[in-house]
N, C-alpha and C positions, 0 to 999 in steps of 0.2 A: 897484634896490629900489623904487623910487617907481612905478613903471611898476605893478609887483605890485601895490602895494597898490591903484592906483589901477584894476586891473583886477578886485580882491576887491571894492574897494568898490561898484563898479560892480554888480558880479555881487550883492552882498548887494541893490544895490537893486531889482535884476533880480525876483530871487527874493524879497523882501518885497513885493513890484507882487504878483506872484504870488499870495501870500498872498493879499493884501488884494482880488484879484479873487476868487479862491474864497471867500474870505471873505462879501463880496457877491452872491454867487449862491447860498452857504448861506444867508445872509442875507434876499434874497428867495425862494427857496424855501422858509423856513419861514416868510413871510410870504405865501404863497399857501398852505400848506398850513393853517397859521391861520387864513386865512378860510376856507378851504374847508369845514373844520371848525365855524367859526361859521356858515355857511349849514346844515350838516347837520344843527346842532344846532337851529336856528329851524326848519328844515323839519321836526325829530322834535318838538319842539315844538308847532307847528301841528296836526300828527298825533296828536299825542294828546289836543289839547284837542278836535280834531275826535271823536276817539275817546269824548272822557268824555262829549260833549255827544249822542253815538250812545244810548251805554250810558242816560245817563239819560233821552233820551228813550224806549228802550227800556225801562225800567225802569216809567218813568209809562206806558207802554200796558198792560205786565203788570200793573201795578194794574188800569187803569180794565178790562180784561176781565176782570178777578178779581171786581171790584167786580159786572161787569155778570152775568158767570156766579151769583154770591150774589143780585141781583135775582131773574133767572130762576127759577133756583131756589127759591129764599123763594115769588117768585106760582104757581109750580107745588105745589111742595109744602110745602103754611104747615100746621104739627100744629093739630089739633081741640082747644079750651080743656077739651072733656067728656072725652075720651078721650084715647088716642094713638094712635086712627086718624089718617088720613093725608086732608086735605080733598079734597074732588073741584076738580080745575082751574077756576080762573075766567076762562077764556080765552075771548075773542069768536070767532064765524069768519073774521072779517077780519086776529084775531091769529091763527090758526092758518093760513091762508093765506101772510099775511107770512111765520112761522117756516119754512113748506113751501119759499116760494121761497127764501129767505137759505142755508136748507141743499142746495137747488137749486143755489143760484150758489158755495158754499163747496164741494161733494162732485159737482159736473158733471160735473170731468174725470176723478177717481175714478170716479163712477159707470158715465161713458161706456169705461170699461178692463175694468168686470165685462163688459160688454154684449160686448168685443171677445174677451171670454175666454171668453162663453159662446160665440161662435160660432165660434172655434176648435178648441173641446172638439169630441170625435168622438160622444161620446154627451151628447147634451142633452135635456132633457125642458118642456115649454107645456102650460098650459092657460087656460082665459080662466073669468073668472064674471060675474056681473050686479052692477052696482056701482050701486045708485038716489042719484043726487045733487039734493035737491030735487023728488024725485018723479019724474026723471027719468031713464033707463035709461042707464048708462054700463057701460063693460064694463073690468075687471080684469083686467088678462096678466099673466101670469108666465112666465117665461123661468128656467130650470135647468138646473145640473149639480150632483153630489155638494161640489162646495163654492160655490154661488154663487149666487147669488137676485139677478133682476130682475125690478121692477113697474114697471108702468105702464099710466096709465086713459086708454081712448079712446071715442071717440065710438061707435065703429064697431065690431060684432063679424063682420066681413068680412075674409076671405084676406088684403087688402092687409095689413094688420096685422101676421101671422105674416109675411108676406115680408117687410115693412120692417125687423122685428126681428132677424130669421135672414138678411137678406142677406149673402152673405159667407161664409156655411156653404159648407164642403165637400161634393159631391153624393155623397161616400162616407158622408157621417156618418148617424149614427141619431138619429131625433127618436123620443122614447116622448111618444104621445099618445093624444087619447080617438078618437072616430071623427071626430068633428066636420069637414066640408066645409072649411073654411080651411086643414088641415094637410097635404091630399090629393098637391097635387104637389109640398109637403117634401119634404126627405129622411127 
């Protein structure tokens, strides 16, 4: 009988070791998954302080362009104290020059997508005018299709001009134009 017990007790201690290993490995298991946890939470915290400090810098540029849109507007069109006509712009050349290039440099690649659409298009239509800047003769091109308008002023009312513009045309496509010498070996 001694031998039994002393082979139960053996076996309990066997099987409580047991335990007490799995024990320990649950144990540190939820001791890594607990940090693990605390890192994900510092990490989504970061993230979102990163986040708020986004938003409200984003927040203060919609202001100051709101603010600066309410400028513009106010010096373009400020009401008449006599009336409620609308005052005439008091804009210098040198501001209207600045506005010409800022919207240059903001609507470039825009603008440069009209150009690739007009020369795509199979039917497009050119004509050029006289544009006096300071007394001096500059020449006006347009570039069209039924939905799309390009200008632009050059020095020169010379061929090069239409070809630089239309390079890129198709030799099928139709230019509707006036008689004028520059258009002659278009399409």
């Amino acid at each position: 009988m001694m031998g039994y017990r002393l082979k139960s007790r053996d076996e309990e201690k066997r099987k409580l070791r047991g335990h007490v290993i799995r024990l320990e490995a649950a144990n540190e298991a939820h001791k890594a998954a607990r940090k693990s946890l605390e890192d994900k939470n510092k990490d989504l915290k970061r993230r979102n302080e990163e986040l708020e400090k986004t938003v409200k810098r984003l927040e203060e540029e919609k202001e100051k362009l709101r603010r600066q849109r309410d400028r513009y507007r106010d010096m373009i069109f400020k009401p008449n104290k006599k009336s409620t006509e609308v005052e005439q712009p008091k804009v210098s050349q040198g501001g209207l020059v600045n506005m010409v290039h800022r919207a240059r440099d903001w609507l470039g690649p825009y603008y440069d997508k009209i150009l690739e659409e007009i020369r795509s298009c199979p039917v497009k239509y050119a004509d050029e005018t006289v544009h006096r800047i300071d007394g001096i003769n500059q020449w006006l091109w347009g570039f069209f299709t039924r939905e799309r308008a390009y200008y632009v002023i050059e020095e020169s009312r010379g061929k090069g001009v239409a070809e630089k513009y239309l390079r890129g045309s198709h030799e099928d496509d139709v230019l509707v134009r006036d008689d004028y010498g520059a258009y002659t070996k278009l399409p």
